[in-house]
C-alpha positions in Angstrom: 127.8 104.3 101.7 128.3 103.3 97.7 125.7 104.2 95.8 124.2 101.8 93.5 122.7 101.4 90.1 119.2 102.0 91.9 120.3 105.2 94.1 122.3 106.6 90.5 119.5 106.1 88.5 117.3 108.0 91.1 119.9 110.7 92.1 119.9 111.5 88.2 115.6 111.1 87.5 115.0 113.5 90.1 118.2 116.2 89.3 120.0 115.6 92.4 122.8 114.6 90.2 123.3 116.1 86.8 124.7 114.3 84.0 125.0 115.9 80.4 124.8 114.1 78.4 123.2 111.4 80.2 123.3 107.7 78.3 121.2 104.9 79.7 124.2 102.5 79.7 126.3 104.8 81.4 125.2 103.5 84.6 126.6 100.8 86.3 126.0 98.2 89.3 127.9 100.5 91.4 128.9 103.5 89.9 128.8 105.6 86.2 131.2 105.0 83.1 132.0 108.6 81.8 133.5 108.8 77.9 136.4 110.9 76.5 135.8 113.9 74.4 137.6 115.3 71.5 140.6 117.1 73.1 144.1 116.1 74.8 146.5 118.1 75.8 150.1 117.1 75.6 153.4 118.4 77.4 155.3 120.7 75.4 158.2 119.5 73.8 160.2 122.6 74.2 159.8 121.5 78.0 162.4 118.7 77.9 164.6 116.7 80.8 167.0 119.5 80.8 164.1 122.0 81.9 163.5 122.4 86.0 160.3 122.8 86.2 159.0 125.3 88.5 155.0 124.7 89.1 155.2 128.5 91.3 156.7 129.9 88.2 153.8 131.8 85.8 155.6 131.1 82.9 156.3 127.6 83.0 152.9 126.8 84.2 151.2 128.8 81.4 154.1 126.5 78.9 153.9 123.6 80.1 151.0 122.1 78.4 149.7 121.8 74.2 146.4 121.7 74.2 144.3 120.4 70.9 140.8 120.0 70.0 138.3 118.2 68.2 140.2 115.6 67.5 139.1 112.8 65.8 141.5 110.5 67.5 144.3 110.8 69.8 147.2 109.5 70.4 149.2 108.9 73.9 152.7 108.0 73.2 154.8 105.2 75.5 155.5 106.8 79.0 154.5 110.0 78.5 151.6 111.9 80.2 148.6 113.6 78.6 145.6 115.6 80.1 142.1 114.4 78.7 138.5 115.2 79.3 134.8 114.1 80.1 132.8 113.7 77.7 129.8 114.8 80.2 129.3 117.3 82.5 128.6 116.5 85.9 127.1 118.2 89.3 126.8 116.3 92.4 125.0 117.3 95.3 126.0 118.4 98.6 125.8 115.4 100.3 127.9 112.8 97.8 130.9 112.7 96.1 133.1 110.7 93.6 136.1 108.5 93.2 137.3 108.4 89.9 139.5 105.6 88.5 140.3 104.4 84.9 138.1 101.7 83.7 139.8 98.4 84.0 140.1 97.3 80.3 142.3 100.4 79.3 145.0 99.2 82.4 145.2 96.0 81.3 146.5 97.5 78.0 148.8 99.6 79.8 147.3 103.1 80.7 147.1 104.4 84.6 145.7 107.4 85.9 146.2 109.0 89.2 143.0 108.8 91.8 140.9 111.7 90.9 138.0 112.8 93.8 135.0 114.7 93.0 134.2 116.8 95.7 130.6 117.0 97.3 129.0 120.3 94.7 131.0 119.9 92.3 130.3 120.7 88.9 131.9 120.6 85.3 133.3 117.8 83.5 136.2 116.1 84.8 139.9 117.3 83.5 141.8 112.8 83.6 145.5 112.8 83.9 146.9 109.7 81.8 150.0 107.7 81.8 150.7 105.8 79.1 152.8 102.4 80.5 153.2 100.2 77.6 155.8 100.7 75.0 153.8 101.7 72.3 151.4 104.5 71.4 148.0 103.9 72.3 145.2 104.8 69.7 142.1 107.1 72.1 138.9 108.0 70.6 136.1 110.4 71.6 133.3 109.0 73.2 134.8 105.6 74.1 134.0 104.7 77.8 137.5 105.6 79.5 136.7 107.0 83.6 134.3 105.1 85.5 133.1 106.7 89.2 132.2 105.8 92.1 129.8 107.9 94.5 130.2 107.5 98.1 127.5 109.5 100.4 128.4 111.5 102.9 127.2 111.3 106.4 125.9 114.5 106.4 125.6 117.6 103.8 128.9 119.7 103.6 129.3 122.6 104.9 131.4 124.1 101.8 130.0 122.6 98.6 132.9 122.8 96.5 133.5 126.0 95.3 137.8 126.4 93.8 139.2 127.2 90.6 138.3 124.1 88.5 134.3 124.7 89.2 131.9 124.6 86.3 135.4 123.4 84.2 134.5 122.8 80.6 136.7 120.4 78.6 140.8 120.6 79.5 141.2 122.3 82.4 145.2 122.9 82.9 146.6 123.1 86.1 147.0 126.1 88.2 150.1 127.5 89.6 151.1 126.4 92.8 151.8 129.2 95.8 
């Protein structure tokens, strides 16, 4: 089952879902528009297409990524990839979870990001992975509306409330190294 405006609106009154900061028009008929905060992190140049990339080795893991803050703007250049975050924090409850998607108005100019689930417990803010399509750079700002989500509520309350290594995440969280 989606949740709607009603059961969002609810879910956050009463604490059963935590948003922080939470903004009125944030939620939607079906879902909540999250915003972009200050940071991006870009691939490291030194990393070009003569590099293999090896996600089980430490070191190109720990290189792979630039990560830079409190940005007033940001740019993400034609077909290249970046790594933004959340402007809010979020917790769901053990009995929903999220579908996150770009918001409609930033594909149309060109942008895609991979599906992105927020497991049942969850908590942090959300780490986006962004594609730029177009052929030009595309000007980001914080606090535009960028991610929108979609809760879905499970049948019945999981059993393991996520718990892994991107819980209580705040801003950019990088990838981890693969096993």
């Amino acid at each position: 089952m989606i949740l709607s405006d009603y059961d969002l609106e609810n879910a956050i009154r009463t604490k059963r879902l935590v948003l922080k900061p939470f903004r009125k028009d944030a939620i939607r008929e079906n879902g909540l528009d999250l915003r972009l905060a200050d940071e991006i992190a870009y691939r490291n140049p030194v990393l070009g297409n003569d590099t293999l990339f090896d996600p089980t080795n430490a070191e190109h893991v720990k290189n792979e990524y630039i990560v830079k803050k409190k940005q007033k703007s940001m740019v993400v250049h034609p077909h290249s990839q970046v790594l933004l975050s959340t402007d809010e924090y979020i917790h769901l409850p053990d009995d929903a979870m999220g579908f996150v998607e770009l918001r409609s108005t930033w594909a149309r100019h060109g942008l895609s990001m991979p599906p992105t689930i927020i497991d049942a417990g969850f908590a942090g803010t959300v780490t986006l992975e962004v594609i730029n399509n177009a052929p030009y750079p595309m000007l980001l700002k914080p606090h535009m509306r960028f991610a929108h989500v979609i809760f879905a509520a499970t049948l019945n309350k999981v059993t393991n409330a996520y718990a892994g290594s991107y819980f209580n995440q705040r801003g950019i969280k990088l990838p981890k190294l693969l096993k």
